[in-house]
C-alpha positions, 0 to 999 in steps of 0.5 A, spaced: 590 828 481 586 826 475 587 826 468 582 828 463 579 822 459 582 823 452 589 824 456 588 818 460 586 815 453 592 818 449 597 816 454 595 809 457 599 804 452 605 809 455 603 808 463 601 800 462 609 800 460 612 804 465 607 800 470 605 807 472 598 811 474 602 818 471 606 818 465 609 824 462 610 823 454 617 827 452 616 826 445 618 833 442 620 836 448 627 840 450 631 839 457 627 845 460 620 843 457 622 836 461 624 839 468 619 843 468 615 837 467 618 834 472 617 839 478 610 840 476 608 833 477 612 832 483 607 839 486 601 834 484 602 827 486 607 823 491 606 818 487 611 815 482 610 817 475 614 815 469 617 818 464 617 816 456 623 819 453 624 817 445 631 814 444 631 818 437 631 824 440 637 828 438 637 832 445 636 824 448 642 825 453 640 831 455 634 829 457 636 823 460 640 826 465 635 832 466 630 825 469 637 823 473 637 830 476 630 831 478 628 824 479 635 822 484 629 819 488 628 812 483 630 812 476 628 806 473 631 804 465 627 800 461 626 798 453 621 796 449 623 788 450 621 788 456 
């Protein structure tokens, strides 16, 4: 799978943290933006990706359970301090 070179761009800083090749970037999405997401980048890659959600999101515990539903196979939590 490949991404375009201006999302490669937009998305690296968010990839090197999350130590993954894909990232989806949440930023504004709603839970049923979020899974759809999900299952269309598991339809494209058997790679591990990561997911960025914004910890200021109103709507953060939501998504954080729409990524434990989808991702049952690894869920990794990280913060900015690390």
């Amino acid at each position: 799978m490949s991404i375009s070179p201006y999302l490669s761009k937009l998305t690296q800083r968010g990839r090197e943290f999350l130590g993954s090749e894909l990232a989806i970037m949440v930023g504004a999405m709603n839970t049923d933006l979020l899974r759809a997401e999900i299952k269309a980048t598991c339809a494209l890659t058997t790679k591990p990706f990561g997911v960025n959600l914004i910890t200021m999101h109103p709507q953060l515990d939501a998504l954080i359970d729409v990524c434990v539903d989808t991702l049952r196979k690894q869920l990794q939590i990280r913060n900015g301090s690390e």
